[in-house]
C-alpha positions as CSV (number, residue, x, y, z in Angstrom):
1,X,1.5,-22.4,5.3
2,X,0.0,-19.0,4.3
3,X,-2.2,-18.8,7.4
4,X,0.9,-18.9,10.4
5,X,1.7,-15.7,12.3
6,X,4.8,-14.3,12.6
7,X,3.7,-15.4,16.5
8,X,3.4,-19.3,15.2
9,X,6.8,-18.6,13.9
10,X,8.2,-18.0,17.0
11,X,6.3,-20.2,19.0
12,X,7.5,-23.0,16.5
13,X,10.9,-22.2,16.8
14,X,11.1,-22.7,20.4
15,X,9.6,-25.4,20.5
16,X,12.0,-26.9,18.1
17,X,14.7,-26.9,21.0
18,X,12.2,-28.7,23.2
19,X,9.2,-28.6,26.2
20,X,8.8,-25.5,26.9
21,X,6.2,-23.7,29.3
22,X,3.5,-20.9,28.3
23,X,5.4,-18.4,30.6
24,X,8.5,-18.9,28.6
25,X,7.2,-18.1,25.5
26,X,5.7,-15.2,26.4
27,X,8.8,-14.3,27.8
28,X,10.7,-15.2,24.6
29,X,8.6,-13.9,22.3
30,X,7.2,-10.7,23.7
31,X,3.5,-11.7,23.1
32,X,0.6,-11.2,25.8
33,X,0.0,-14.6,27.3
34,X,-3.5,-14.3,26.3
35,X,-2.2,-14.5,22.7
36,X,0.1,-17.3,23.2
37,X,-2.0,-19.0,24.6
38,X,-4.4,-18.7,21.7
39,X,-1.9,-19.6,19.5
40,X,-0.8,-22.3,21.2
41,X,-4.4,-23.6,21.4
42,X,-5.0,-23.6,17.7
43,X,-2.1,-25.1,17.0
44,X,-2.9,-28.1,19.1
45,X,-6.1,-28.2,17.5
46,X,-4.0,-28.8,13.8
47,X,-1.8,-31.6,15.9
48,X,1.3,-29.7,16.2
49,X,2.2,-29.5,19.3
50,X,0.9,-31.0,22.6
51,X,0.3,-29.6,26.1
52,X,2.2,-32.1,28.3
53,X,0.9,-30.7,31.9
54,X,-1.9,-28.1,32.0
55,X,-1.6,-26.9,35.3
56,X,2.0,-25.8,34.5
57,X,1.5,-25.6,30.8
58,X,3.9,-27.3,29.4
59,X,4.4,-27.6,25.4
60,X,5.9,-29.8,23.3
61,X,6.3,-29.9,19.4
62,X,4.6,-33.2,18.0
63,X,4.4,-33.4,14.4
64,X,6.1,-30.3,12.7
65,X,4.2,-28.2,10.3
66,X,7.4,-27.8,8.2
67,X,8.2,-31.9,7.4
68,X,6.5,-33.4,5.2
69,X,7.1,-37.7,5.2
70,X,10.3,-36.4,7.6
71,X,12.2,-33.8,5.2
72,X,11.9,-30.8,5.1
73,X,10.2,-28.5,2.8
């Protein structure tokens, strides 16, 4: 998808390996938490991942962007 930041990249990638929390992927990725968490917030509005528990931010992959009817593009 044309419109994914090398930030959604990461983000994505990660979450591939499982849950993981906001603070990690800032950590991981070397992006301010504000702009994770803006990435992260758009990206749950397009139903691709899921916050699992606000208050300790918690993310989860749900439907990745890169399947489509389960293969891969």
């Amino acid at each position: 998808m044309a419109d994914r930041t090398d930030a959604d990249e990461q983000i994505l990638d990660l979450l591939r390996e499982g849950a993981r929390t906001q603070a990690y992927l800032v950590d991981e990725t070397g992006f301010s938490r504000t702009h994770v968490r803006n990435r992260l917030q758009l990206m749950e509005a397009r139903g691709w991942v899921e916050n699992l528990h606000r208050q300790s931010a918690l993310w989860e992959l749900r439907t990745d962007p890169d399947e489509v009817d389960g293969e891969e593009e």
